[in-house]
Biopython code that builds the backbone (N, CA, C, O; Angstrom):
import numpy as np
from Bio.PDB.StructureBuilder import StructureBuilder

atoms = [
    (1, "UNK", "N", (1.030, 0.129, -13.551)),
    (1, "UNK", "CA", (0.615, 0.546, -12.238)),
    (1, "UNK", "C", (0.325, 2.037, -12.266)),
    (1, "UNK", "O", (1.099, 2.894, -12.693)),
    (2, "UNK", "N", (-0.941, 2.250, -11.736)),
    (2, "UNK", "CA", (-1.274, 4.111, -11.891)),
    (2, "UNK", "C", (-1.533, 4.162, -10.445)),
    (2, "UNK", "O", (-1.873, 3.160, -9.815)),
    (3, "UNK", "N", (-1.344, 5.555, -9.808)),
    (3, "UNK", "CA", (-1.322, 6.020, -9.061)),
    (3, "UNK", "C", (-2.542, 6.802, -8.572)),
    (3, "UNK", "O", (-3.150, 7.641, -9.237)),
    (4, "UNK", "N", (-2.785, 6.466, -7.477)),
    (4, "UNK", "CA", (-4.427, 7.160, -6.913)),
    (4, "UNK", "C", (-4.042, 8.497, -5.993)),
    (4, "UNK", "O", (-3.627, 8.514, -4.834)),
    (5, "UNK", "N", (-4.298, 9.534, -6.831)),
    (5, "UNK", "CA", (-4.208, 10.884, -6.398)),
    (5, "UNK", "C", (-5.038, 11.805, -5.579)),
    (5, "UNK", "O", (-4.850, 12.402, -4.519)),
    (6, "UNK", "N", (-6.389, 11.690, -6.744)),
    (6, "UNK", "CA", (-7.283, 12.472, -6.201)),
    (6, "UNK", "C", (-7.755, 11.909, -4.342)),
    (6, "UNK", "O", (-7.491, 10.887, -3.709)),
    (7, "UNK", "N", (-8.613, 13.290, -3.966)),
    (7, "UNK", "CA", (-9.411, 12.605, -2.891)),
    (7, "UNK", "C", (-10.475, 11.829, -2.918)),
    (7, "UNK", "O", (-10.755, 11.139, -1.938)),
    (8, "UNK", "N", (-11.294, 11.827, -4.146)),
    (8, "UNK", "CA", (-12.266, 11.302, -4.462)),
    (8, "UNK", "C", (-12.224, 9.899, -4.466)),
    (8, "UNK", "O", (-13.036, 9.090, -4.018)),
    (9, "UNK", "N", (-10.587, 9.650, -5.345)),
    (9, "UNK", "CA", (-10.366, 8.415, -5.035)),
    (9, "UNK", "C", (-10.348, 7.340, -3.993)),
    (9, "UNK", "O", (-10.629, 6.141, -4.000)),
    (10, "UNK", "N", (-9.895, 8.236, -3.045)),
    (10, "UNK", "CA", (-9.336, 7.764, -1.806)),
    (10, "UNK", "C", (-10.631, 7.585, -1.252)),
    (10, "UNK", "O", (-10.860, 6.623, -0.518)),
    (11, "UNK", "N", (-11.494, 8.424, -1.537)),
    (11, "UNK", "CA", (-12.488, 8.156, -0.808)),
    (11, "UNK", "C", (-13.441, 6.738, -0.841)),
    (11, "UNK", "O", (-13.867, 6.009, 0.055)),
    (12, "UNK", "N", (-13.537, 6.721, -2.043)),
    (12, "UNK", "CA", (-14.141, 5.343, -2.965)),
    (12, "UNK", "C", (-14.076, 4.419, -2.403)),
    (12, "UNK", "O", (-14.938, 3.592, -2.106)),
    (13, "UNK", "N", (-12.514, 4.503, -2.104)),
    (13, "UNK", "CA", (-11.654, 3.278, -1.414)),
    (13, "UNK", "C", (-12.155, 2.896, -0.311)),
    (13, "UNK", "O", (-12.739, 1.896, 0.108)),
    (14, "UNK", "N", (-11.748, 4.085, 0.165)),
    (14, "UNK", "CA", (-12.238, 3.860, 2.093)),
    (14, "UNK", "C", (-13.569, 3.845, 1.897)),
    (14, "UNK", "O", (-13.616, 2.630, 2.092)),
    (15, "UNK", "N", (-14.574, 4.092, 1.705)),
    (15, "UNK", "CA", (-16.148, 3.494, 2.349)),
    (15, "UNK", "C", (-16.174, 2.045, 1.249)),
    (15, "UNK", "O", (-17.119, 1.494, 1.815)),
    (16, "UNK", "N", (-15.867, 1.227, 0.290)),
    (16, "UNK", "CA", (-15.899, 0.047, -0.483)),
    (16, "UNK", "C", (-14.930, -0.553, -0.494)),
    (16, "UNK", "O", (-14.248, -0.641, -1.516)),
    (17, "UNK", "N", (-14.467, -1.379, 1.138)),
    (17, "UNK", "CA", (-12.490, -1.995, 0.266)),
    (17, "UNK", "C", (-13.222, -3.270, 1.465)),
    (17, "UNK", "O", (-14.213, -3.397, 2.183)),
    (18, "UNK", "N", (-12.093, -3.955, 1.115)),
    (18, "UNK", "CA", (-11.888, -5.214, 1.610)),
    (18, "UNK", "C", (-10.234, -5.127, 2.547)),
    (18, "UNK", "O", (-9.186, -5.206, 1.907)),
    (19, "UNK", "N", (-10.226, -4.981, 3.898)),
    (19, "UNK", "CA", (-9.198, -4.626, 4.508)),
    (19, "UNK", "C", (-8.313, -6.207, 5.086)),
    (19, "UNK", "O", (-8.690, -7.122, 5.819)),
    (20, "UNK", "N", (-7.271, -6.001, 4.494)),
    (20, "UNK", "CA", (-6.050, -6.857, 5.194)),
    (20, "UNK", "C", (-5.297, -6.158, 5.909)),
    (20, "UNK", "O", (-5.180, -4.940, 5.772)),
    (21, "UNK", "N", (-4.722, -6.818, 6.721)),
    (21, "UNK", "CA", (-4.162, -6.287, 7.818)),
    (21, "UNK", "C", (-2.752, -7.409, 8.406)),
    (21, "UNK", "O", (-2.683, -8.590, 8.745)),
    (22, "UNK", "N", (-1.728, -6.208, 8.277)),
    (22, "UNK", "CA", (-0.395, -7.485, 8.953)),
    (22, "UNK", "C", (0.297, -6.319, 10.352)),
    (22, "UNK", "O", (-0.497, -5.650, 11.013)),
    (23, "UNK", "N", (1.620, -6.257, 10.580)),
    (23, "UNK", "CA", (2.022, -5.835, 11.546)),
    (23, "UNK", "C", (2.721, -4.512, 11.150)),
    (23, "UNK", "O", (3.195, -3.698, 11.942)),
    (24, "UNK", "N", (2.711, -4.437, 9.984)),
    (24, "UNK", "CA", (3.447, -3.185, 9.475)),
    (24, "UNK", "C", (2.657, -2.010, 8.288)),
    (24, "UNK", "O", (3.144, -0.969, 7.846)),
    (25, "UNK", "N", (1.435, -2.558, 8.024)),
    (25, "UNK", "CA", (0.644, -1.815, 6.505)),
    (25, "UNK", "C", (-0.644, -2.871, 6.922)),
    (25, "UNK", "O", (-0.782, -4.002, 7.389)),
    (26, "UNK", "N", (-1.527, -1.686, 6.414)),
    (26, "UNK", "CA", (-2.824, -2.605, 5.894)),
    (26, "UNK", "C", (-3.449, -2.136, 5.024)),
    (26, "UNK", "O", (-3.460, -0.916, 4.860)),
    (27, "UNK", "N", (-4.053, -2.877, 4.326)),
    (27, "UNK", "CA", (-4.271, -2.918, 2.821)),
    (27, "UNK", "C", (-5.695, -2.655, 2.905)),
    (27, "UNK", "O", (-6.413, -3.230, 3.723)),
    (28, "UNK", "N", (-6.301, -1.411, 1.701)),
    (28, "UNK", "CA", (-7.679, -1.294, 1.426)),
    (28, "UNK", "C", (-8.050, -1.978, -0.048)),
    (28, "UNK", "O", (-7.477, -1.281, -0.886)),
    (29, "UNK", "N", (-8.684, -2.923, -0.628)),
    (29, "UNK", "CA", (-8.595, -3.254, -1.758)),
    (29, "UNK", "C", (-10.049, -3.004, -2.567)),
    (29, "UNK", "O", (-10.862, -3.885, -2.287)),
    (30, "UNK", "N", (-10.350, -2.398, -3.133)),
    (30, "UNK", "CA", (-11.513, -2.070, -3.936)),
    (30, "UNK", "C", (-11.644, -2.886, -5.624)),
    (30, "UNK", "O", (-10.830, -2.524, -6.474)),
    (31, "UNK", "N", (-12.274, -3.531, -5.845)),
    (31, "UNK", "CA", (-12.761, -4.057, -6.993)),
    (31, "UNK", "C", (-12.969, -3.413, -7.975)),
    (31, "UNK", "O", (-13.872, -2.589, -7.826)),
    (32, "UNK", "N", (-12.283, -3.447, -9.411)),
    (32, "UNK", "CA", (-12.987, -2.782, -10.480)),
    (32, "UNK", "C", (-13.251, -3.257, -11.526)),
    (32, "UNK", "O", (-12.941, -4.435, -11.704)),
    (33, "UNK", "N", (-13.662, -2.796, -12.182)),
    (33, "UNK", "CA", (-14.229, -3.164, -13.700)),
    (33, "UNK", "C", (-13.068, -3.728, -14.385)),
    (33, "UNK", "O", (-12.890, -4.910, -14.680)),
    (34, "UNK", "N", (-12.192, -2.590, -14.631)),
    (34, "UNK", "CA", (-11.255, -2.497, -15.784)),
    (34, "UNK", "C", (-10.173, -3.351, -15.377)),
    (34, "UNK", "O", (-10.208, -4.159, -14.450)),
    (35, "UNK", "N", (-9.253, -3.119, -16.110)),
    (35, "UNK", "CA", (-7.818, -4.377, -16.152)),
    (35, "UNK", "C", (-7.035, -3.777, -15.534)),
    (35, "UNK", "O", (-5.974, -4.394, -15.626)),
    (36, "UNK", "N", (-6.888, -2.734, -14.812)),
    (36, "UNK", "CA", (-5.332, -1.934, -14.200)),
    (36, "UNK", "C", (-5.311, -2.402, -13.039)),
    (36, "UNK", "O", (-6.175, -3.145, -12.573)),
    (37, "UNK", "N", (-3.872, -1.829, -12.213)),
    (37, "UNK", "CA", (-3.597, -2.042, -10.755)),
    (37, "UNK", "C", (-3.110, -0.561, -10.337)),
    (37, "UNK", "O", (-1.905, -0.341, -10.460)),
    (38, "UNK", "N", (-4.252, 0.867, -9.671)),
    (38, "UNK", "CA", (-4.059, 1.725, -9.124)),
    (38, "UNK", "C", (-3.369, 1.498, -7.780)),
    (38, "UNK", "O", (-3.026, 0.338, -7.549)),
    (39, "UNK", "N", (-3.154, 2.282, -7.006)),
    (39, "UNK", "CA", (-2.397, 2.058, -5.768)),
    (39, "UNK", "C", (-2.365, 3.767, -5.323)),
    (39, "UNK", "O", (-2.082, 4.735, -6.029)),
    (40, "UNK", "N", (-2.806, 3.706, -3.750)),
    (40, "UNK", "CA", (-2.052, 5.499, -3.008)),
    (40, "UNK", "C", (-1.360, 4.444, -1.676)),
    (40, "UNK", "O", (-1.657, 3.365, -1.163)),
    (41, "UNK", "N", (-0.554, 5.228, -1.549)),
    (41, "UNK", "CA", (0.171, 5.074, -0.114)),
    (41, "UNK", "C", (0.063, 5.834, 0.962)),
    (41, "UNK", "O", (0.456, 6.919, 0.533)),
    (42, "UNK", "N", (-0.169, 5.964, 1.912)),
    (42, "UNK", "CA", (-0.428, 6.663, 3.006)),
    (42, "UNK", "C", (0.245, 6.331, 4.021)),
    (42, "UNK", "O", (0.503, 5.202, 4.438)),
    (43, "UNK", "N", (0.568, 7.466, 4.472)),
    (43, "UNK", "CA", (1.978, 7.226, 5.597)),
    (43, "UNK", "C", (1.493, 8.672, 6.608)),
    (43, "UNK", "O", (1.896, 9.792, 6.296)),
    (44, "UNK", "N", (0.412, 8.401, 8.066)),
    (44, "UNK", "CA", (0.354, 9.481, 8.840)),
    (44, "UNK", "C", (1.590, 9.709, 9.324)),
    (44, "UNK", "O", (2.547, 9.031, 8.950)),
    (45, "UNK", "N", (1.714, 10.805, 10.313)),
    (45, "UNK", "CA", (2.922, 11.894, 11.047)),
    (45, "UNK", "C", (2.684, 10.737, 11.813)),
    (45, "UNK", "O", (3.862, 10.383, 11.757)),
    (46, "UNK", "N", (2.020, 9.619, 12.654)),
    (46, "UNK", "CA", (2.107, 9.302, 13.735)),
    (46, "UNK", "C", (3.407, 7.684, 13.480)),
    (46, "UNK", "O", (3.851, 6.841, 14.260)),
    (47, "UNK", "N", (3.579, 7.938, 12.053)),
    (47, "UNK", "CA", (5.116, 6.975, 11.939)),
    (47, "UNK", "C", (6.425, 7.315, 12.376)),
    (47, "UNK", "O", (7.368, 6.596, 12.708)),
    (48, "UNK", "N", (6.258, 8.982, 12.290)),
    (48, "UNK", "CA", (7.862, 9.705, 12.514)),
    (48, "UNK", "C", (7.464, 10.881, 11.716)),
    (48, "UNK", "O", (6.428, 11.277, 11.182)),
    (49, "UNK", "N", (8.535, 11.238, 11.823)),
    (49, "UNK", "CA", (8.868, 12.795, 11.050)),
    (49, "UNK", "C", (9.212, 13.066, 9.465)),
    (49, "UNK", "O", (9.707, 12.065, 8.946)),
    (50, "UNK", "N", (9.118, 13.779, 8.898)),
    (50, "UNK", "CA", (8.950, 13.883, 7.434)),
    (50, "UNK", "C", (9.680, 13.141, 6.792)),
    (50, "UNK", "O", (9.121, 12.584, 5.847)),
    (51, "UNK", "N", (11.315, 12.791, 7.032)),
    (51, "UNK", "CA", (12.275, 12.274, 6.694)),
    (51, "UNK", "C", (11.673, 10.827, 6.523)),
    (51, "UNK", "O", (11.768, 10.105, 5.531)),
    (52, "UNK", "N", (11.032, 10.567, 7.718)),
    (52, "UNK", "CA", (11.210, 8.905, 8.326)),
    (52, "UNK", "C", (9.517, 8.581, 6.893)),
    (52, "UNK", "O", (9.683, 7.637, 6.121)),
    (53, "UNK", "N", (8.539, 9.175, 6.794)),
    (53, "UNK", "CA", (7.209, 8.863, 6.308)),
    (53, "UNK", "C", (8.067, 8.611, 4.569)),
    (53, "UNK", "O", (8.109, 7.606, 3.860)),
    (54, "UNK", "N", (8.684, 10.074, 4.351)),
    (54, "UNK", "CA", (9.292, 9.934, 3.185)),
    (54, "UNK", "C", (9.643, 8.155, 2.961)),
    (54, "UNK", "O", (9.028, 7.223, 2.443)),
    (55, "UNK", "N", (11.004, 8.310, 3.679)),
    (55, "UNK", "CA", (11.416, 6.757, 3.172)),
    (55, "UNK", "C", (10.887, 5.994, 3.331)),
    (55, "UNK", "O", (11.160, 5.175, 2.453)),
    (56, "UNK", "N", (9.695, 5.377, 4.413)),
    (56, "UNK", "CA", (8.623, 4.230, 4.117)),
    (56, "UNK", "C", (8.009, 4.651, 2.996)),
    (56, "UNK", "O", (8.131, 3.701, 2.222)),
    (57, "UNK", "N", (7.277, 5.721, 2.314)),
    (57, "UNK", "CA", (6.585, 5.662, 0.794)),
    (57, "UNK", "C", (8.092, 5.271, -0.227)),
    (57, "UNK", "O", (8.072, 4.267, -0.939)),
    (58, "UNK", "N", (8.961, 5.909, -0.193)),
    (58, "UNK", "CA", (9.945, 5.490, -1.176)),
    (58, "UNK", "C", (10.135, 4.033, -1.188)),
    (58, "UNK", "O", (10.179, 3.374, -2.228)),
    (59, "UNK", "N", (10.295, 3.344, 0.495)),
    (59, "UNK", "CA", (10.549, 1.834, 0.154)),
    (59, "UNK", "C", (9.273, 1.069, -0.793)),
    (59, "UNK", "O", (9.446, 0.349, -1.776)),
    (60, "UNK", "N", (8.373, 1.341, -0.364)),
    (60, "UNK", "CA", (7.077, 0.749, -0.669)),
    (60, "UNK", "C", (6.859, 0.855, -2.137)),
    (60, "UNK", "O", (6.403, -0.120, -2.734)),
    (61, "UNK", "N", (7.166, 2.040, -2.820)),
    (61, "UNK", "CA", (7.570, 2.231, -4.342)),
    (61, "UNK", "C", (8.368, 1.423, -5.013)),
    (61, "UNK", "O", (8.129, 0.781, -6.036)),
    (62, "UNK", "N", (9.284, 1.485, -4.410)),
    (62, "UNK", "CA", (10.608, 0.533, -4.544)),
    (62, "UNK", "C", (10.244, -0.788, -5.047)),
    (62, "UNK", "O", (10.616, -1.396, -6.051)),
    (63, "UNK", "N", (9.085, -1.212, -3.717)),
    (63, "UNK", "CA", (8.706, -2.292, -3.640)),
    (63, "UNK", "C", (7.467, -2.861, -5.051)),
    (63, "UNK", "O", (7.322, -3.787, -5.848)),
    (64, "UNK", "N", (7.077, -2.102, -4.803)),
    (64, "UNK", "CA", (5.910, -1.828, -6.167)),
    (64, "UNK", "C", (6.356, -2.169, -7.725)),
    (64, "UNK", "O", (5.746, -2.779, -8.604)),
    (65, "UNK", "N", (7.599, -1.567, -7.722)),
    (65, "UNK", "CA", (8.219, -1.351, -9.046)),
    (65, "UNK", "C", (9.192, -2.630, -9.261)),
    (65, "UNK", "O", (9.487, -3.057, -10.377)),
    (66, "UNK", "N", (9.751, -3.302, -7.769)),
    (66, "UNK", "CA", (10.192, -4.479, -8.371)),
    (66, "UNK", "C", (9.814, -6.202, -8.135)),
    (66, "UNK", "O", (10.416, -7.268, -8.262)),
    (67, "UNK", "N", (8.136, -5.644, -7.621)),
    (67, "UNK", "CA", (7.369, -7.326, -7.818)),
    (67, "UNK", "C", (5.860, -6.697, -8.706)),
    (67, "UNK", "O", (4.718, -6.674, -8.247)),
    (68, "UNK", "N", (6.174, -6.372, -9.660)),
    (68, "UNK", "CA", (4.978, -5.983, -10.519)),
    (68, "UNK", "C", (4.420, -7.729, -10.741)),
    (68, "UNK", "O", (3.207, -7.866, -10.576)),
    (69, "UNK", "N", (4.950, -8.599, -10.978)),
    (69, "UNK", "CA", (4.385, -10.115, -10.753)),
    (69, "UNK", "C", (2.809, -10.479, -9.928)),
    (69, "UNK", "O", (1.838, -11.187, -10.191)),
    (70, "UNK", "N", (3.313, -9.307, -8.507)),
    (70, "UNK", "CA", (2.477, -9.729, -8.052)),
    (70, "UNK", "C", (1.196, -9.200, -7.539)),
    (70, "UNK", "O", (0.390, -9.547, -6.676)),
    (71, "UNK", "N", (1.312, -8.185, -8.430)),
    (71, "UNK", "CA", (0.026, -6.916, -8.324)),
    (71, "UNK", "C", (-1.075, -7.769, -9.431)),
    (71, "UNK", "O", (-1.043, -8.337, -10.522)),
    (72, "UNK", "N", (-2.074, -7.412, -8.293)),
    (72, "UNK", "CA", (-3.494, -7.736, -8.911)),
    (72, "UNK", "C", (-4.006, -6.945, -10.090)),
    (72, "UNK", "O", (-3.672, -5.762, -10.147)),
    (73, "UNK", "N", (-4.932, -7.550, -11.236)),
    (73, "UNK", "CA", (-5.235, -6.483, -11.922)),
    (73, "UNK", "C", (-7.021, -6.547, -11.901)),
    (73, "UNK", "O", (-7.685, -7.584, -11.900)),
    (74, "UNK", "N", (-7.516, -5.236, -11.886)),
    (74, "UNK", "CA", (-8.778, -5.077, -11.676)),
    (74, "UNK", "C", (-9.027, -4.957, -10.418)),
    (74, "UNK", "O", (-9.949, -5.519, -9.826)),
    (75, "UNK", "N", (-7.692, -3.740, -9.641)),
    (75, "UNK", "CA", (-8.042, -3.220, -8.555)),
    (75, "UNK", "C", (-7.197, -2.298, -8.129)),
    (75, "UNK", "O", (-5.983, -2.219, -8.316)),
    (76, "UNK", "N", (-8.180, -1.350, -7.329)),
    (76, "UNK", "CA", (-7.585, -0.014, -6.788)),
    (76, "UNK", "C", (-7.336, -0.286, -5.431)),
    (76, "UNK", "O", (-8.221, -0.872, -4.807)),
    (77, "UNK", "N", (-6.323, 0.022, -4.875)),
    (77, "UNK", "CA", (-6.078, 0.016, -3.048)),
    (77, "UNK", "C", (-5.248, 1.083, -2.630)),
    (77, "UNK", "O", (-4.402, 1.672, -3.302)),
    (78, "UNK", "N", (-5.575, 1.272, -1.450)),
    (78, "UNK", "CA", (-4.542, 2.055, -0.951)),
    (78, "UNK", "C", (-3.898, 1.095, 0.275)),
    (78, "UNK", "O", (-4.514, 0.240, 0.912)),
    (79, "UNK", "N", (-2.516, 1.469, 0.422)),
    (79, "UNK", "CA", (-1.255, 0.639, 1.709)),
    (79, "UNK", "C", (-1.390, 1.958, 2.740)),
    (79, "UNK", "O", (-0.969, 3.081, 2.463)),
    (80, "UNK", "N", (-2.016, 1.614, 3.895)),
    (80, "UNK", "CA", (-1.749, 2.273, 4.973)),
    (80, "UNK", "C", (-0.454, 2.156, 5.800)),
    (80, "UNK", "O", (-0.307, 1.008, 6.219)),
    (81, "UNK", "N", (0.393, 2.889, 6.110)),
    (81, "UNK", "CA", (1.711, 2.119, 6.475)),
    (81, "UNK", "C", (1.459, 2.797, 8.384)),
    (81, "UNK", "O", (1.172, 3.929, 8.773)),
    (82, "UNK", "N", (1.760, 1.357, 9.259)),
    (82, "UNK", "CA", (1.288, 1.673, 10.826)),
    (82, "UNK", "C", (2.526, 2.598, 11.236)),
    (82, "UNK", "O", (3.220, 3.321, 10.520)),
    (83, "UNK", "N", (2.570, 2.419, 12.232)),
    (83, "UNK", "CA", (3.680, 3.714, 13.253)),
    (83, "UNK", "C", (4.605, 2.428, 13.331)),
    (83, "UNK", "O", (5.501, 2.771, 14.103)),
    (84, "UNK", "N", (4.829, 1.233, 12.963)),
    (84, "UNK", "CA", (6.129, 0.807, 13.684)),
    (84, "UNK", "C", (6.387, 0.458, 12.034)),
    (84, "UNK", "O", (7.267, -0.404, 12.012)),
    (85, "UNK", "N", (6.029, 0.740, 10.864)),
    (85, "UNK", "CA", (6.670, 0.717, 9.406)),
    (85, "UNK", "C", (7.800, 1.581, 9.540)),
    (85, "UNK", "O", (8.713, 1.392, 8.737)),
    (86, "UNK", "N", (7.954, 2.655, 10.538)),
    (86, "UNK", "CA", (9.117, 3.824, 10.565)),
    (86, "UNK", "C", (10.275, 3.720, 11.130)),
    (86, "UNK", "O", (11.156, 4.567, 10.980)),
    (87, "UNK", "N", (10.422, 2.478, 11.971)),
    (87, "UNK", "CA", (11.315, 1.901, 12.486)),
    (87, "UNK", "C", (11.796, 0.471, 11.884)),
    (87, "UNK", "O", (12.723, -0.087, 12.470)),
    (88, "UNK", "N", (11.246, -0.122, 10.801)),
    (88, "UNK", "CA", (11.303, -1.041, 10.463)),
    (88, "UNK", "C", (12.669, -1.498, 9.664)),
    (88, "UNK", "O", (13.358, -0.587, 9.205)),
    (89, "UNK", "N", (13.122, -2.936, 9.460)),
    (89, "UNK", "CA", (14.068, -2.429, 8.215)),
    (89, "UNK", "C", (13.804, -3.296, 7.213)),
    (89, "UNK", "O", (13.353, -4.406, 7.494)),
    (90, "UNK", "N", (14.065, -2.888, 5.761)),
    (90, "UNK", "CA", (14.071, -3.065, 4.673)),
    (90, "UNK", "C", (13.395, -4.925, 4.583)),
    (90, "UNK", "O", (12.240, -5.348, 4.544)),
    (91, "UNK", "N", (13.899, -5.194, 4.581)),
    (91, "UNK", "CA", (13.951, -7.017, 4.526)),
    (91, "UNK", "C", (12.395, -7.195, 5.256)),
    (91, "UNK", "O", (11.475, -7.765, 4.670)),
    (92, "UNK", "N", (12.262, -6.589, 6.678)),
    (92, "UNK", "CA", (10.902, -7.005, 7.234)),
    (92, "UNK", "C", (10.010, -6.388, 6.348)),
    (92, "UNK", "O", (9.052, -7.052, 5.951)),
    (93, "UNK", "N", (10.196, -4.928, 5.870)),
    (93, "UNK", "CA", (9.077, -4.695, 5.199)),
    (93, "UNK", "C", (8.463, -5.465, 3.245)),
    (93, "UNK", "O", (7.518, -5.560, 2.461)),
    (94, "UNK", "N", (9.624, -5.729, 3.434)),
    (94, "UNK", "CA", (9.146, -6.684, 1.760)),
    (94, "UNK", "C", (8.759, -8.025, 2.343)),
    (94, "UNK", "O", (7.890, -8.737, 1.839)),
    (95, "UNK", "N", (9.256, -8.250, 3.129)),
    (95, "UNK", "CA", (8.155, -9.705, 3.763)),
    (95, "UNK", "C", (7.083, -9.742, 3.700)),
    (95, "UNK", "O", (6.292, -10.477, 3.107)),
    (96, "UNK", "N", (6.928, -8.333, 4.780)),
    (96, "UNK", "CA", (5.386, -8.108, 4.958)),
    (96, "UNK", "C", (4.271, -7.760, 3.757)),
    (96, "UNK", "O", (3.171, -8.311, 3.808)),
    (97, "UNK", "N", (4.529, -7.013, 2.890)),
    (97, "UNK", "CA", (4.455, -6.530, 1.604)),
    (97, "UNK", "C", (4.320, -8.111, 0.643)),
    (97, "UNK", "O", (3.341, -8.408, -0.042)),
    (98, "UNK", "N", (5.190, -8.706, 0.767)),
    (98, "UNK", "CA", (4.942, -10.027, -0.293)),
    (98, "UNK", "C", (3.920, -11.110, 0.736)),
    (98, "UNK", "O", (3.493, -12.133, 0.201)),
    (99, "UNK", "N", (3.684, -10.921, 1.714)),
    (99, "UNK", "CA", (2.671, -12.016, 2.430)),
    (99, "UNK", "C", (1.655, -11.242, 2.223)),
    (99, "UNK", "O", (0.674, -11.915, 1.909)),
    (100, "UNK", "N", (1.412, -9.936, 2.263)),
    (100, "UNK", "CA", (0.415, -9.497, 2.083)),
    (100, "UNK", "C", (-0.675, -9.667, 0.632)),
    (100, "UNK", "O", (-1.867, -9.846, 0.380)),
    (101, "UNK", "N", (0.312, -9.523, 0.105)),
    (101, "UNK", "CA", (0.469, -9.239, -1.863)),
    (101, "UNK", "C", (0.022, -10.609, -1.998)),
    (101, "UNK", "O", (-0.805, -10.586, -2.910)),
    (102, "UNK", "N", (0.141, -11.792, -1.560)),
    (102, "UNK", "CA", (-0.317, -12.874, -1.347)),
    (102, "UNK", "C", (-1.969, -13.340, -0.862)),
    (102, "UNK", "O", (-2.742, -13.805, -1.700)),
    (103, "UNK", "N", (-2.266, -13.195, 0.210)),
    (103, "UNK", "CA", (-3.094, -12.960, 0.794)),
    (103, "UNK", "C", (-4.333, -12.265, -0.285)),
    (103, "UNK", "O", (-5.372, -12.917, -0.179)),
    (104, "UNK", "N", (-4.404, -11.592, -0.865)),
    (104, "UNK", "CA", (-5.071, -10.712, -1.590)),
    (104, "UNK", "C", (-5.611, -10.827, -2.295)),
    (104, "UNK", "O", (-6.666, -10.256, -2.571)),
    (105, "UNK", "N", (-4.636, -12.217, -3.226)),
    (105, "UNK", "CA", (-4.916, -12.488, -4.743)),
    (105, "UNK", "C", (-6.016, -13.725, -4.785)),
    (105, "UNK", "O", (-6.424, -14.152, -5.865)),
]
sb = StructureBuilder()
sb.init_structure("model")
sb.init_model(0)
sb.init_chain("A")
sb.init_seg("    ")
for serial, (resi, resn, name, xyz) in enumerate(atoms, 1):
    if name == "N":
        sb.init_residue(resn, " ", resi, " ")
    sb.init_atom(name, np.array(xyz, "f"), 0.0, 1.0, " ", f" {name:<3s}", serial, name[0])
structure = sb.get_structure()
């Protein structure tokens, strides 16, 4: 799993993705050539405060690192995480995250 840094990237994403959408994240998924599974996370101020954005990207990592199963390969996306991901807890958000991760493939 590699990580989408640049802006350029991001950009790619956003004008060429294929958007899913659940109650907590929505997903940009872009098609590629090659065999990897890139990923950025994005978490606006309008979830909470630095503390609160922090730990939705940490869960979502979390999450990343322990269903590698179910990451696609031969695609870049970015996880938009909504304003009620900041109030959420743990259990709802890997739900949402594995129905999504579903959905996709």
């Amino acid at each position: 799993m590699l990580s989408i840094t640049s802006k350029r990237e991001y950009q790619s994403i956003y004008r060429d993705n294929v958007k899913t959408e659940g109650n907590l994240f929505v997903f940009l998924k872009k098609k590629i050539l090659e065999d990897y599974f890139a990923v950025g996370i994005v978490v606006s101020k309008k979830v909470g405060n630095a503390v609160i954005r922090n730990k939705v990207k940490r869960r979502v990592r979390a999450f990343l690192r322990e269903h590698e199963g179910l990451h696609p390969t031969g695609v870049e996306m970015v996880i938009i995480a909504k304003s009620d991901a900041g109030s959420a807890i743990w259990q709802k958000i890997k739900d949402e995250l594995i129905q999504l991760f579903e959905n996709i493939k």
